[in-house]
N, C-alpha and C positions, 0 to 999 in steps of 0.2 A: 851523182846520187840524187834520187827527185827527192824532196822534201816529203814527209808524213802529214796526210790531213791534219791541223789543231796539236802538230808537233813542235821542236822545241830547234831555232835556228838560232846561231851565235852571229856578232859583230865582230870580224877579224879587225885586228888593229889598223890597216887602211883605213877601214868604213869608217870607224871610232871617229866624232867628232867634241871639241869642247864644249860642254853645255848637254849634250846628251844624257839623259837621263829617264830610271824606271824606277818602278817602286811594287810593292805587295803590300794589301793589309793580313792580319793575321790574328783572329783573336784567341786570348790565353786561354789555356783549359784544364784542367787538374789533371789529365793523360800526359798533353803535352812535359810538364813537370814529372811527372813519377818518370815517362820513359829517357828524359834525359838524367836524373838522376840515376837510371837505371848504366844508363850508356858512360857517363864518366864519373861515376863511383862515387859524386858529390855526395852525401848522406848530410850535408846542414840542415838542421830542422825548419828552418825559416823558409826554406826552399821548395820544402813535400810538404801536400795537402793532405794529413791523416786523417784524410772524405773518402767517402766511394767515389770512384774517380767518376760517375756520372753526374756525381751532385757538384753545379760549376755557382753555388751560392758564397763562398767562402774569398772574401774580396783581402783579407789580411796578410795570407802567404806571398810572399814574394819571387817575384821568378828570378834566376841566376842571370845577372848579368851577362854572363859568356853566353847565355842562350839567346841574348840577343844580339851576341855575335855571329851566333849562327844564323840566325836570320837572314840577316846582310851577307854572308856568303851562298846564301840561297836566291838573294836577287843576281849576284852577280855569275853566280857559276850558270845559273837558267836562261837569265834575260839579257842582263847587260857587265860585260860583255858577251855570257853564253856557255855554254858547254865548249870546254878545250880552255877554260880560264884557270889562273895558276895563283896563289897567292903568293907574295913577298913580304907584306908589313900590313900591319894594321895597327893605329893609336885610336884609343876611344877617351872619353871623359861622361860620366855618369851623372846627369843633374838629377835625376827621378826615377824610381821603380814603376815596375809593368807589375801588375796581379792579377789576379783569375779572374776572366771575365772582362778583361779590356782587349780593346781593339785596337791593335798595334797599326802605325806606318810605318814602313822601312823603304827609305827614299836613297838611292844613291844616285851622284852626279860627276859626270867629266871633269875633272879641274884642269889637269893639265894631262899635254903626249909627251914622255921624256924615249929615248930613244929605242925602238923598238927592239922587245913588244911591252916595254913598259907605260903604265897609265896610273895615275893616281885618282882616286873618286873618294869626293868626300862622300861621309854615310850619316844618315840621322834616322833616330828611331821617335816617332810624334807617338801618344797614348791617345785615348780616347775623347778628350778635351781639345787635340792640337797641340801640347805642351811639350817640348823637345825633352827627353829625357837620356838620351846617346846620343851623341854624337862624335866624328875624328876623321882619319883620314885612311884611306886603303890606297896600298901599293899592289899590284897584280900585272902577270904579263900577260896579256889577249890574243885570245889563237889569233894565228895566222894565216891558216886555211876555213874554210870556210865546212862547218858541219850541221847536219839535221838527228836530231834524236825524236823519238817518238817516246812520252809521257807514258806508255801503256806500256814499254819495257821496259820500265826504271821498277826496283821494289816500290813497294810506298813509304813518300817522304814525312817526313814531318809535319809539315805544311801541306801537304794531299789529306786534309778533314775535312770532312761534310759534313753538314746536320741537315741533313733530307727532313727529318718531322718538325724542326721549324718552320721550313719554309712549306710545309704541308700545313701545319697550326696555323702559320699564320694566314694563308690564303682559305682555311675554310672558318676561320674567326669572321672575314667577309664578309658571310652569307648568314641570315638569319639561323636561331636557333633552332634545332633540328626537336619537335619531339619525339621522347625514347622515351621505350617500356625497358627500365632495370628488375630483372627479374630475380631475387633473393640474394640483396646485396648487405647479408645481414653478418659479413664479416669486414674488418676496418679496413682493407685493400680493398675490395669491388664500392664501399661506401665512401671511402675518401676518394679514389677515381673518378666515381660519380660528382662528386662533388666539386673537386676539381676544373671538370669537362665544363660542367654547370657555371662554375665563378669565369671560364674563359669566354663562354657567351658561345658553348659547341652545342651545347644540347639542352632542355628543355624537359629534365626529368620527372616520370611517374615511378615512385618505387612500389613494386611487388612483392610481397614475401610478409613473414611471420611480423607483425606492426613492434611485438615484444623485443626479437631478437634483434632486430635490426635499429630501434632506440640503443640496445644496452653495446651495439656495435660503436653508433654514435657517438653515444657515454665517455668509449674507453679512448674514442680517438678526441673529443673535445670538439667534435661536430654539430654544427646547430644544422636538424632537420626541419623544424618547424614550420618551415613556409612550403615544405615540398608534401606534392602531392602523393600519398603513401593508403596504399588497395591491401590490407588484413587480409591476407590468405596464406597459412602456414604451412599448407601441406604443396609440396615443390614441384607437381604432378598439376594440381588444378591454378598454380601460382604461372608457369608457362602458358597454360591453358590461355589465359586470361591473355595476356603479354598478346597471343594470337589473333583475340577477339580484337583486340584494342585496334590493332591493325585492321580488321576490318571493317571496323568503325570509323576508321580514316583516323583514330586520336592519334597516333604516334608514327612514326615514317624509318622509324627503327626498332631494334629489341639489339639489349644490353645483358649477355651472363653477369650474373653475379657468383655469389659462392653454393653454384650448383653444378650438379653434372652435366656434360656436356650433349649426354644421350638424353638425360631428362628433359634438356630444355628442345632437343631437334624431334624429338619424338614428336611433339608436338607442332612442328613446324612442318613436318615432312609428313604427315598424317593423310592420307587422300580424303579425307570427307572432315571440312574444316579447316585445310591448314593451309600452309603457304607456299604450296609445289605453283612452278607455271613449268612452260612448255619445256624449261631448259634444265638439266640434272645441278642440281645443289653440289657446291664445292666450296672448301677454305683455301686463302690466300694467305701465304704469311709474308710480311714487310719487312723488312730487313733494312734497317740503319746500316749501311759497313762503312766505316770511318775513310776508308782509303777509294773508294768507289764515289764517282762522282754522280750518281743516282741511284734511288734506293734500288734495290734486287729484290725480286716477287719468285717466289716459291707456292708452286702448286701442284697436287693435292698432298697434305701432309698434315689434315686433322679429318675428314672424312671418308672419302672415298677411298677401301682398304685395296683392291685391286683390280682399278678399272680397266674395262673393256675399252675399245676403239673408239665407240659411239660418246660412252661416260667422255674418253680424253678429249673429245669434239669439245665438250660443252664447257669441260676444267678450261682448255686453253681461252675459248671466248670470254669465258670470264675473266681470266686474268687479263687478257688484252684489254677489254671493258677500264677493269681496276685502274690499269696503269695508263691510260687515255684521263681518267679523270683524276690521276694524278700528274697530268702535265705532260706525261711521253707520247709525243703525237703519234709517230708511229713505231711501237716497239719491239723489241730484237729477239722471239722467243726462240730459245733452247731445246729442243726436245731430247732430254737425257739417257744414255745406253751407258754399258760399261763399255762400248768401244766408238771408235765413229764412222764405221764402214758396215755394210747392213750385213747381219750372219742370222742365218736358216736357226743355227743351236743359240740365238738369246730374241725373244721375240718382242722381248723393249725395239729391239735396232728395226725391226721389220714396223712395231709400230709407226716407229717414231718416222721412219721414211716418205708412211703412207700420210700421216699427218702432214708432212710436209708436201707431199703432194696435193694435199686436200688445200691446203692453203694456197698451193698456187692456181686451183681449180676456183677457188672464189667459196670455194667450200666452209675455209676460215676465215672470218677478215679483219681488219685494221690494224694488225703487225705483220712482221715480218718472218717467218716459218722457216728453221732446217734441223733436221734430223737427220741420222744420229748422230749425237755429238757427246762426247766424253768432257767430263766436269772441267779437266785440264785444259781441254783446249774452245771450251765455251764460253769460258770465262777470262781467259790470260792469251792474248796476239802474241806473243813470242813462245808459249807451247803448238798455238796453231800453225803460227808459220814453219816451227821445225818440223811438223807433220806434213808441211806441203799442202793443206786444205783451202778447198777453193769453195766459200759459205763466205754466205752476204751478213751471218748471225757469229761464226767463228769467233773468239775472243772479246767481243762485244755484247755478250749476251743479257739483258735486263730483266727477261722471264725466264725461268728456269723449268721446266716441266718433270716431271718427276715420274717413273715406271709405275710405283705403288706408294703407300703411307710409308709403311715403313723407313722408306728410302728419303722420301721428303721430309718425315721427322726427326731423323736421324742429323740431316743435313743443316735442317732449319736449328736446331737445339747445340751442334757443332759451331754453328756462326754463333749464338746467343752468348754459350757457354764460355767455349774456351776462344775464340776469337772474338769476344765483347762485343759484339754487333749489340744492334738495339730493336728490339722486334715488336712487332703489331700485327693484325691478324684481321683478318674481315671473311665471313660466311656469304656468299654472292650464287644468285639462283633462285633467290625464294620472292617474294612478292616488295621485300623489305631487305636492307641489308641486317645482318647480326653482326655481333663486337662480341668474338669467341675466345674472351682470353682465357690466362690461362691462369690459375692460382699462384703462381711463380712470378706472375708480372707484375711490375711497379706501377706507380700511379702512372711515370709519365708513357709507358707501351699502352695501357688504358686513354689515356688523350690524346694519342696519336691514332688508336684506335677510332676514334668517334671524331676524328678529323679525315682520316678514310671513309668513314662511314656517311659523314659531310657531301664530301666532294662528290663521292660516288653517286650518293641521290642525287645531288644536281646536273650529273653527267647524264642519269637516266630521265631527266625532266625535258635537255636542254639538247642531249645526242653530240655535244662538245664541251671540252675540258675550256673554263675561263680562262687559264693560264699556261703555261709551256713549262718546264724545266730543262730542254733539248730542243733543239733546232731539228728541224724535218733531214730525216734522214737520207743520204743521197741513193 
């Protein structure tokens, strides 16, 4: 059996040598706890963070010990000795607790070989200082044939989280601050967002909007506005207006919704005399946190464009290929979504989505990777495409996701937000400037991830390349 690219190979008990040793870090996270409480029935109060499990501020809870016994069966069943490992004993000793928001090692090591396939490996658990706080000893028998797994058919583990908008925050923290028109952010979510973006050193804000409403927004959240620059115009029609001029003023290099509609503020963006159309059709991007995915997932179109044509999907996919170039993916894996993934006469997603993929191989689209049609199942997950038998360079790997119509892409985008907790951000790409099209649902921190998209993106469009990678060039 050949090995899977960046798959998962064991050390059968020959290879196993004394001294041999691997390790993972892992830091704690208020998910992590609810779902193992969830999984063995633990309900100790000390244990669960009664926080929204995105808020990882709460350093006092304690994580359960045995969870970081799991830990250490996750280095060994993975790494060392691997997949095909079996436990017999484990003794621990507890000097110290792990809490929300530390960054775990978990190191095990060969001690000794007792007769096979038995091995014993001591295991320690270091926190964020270095400071051992588990450690003992593990008994386990180590395959003894030799096996390859592939990570991409495993569910997701525990330890498979990512925080994609960190490492987006903190690579567009970088680069100078951006100035941005906030256009009527005179409710306490778009005002403390702004706020926020601003204390992180993303953006460079002018607020627009009613000067009244947007103090007594202030007021109620405990916000000092006083140093920020703030343009009195209360009516939310000539309030965009302005946001537009500003830009071509050159003052701002972005526009920020506030608590406006979202037709109010594009209307005026997309306006032919005055506004901020170029050669390329206007489209939103949504960004997607997914915890078990190892880079975020773009979704597009699924806040404008209600049922595009061929020509419209030309310009939605460049842009997202754009977006996600200047978030790091050099060259990325777009999806062209059907409800099937073989082309049919009776749904003319499938017929789109072929021709798209041809255009891309025609040089028609560039800088990612183009196949169509592909069904969500097998777009996204390598073990539904492989039982399909498909032969796509994009199958199971897919990081853009292309969408038939709004509907579909809303539908989909607000499914991950909702009921599978993804974490969402959004960016308006097309117009002279990018836009931060949230949405009144979103927290502060989809707003700073937003204007951290909005970051990169400008300087992707300065620069014609992303400063940094998240992924290795794809074969």
């Amino acid at each position: 059996m050949n090995a899977p690219v960046n798959g998962l190979k064991n050390r059968t008990w020959d290879e196993l040598k004394v001294g041999d040793t691997a390790s993972i870090e892992k830091r704690v996270t208020s998910r992590d706890l609810f779902l193992f409480a969830h999984a063995s029935g633990n309900l100790n109060p000390l244990n669960i963070p009664y926080l929204d499990v995105q808020n990882e501020s709460s350093t006092s809870v304690v994580a359960p010990s045995m969870w970081l016994g799991a830990l250490i069966s996750s280095v060994l069943g993975n790494i060392l000795p691997g997949p095909g490992t079996l436990y017999r004993s484990q003794d621990f000793e507890f000097m110290g607790r792990a809490h929300v928001g530390d960054l775990l090692q978990v190191t095990v090591t060969l001690l000794e070989k007792s007769i096979s396939p038995s091995v014993v490996f001591k295991t320690i658990v270091t926190n964020s200082d270095g400071v051992c706080i588990a450690s003992g000893n593990a008994t386990v028998d180590a395959p003894l044939e030799t096996i390859y797994l592939s990570p991409n058919e495993l569910p997701g583990l525990l330890m498979d989280q990512y925080d994609h908008f960190d490492r987006l925050i903190s690579e567009a923290k970088k680069l100078e601050p951006m100035p941005t028109a906030v256009v009527c952010p005179d409710d306490s979510a778009s005002l403390a967002g702004t706020l926020m973006a601003m204390t992180e050193g993303l953006i460079i804000p002018i607020l627009i909007g009613s000067r009244q409403k947007i103090q007594i927004a202030a007021d109620e959240a405990g916000l000092d506005i006083s140093t920020i620059e703030l343009l009195d115009i209360a009516d939310h029609k000539l309030a965009a207006a302005k946001a537009v001029e500003l830009v071509h003023q050159k003052k701002v290099n972005a526009i920020m919704k506030g608590n406006i509609h979202s037709d109010e503020l594009l209307s005026q963006v997309v306006k032919k005399d005055g506004g901020l159309r170029t050669l390329r059709r206007i489209s939103h991007v949504f960004v997607l946190n997914v915890a078990s995915l190892e880079q975020p997932l773009f979704i597009t179109d699924a806040a404008i464009n209600i049922a595009p044509d061929l020509a419209t999907k030309v310009d939605i996919i460049q842009n997202a290929i754009e977006l996600a170039r200047a978030c790091g993916i050099i060259q990325p894996y777009v999806a062209v979504l059907s409800a099937v993934e073989t082309v049919s006469f009776n749904i003319p997603s499938s017929m789109d989505a072929a021709i798209l993929a041809k255009m891309a191989d025609r040089g028609q689209i560039t800088g990612g990777i183009v196949d169509g049609p592909l069904a969500m199942d097998n777009a996204i997950d390598m073990g539904a495409a492989k039982i399909k038998h498909l032969t796509s360079p994009v199958a199971g790997k897919a990081q853009i996701l292309v969408v038939p119509n709004l509907e579909a892409g809303n539908m989909l985008a607000k499914q991950l937000t909702f009921i599978s907790h993804a974490q969402p951000a959004g960016l308006v790409l097309g117009a002279q400037v990018p836009i931060m099209l949230t949405s009144r649902a979103d927290n502060e921190r989809a707003r700073l991830a937003s204007c951290a998209l909005a970051q990169l993106y400008h300087e992707f469009q300065i620069n014609g390349y992303s400063t940094f990678t998240l992924n290795k060039i794809n074969d």
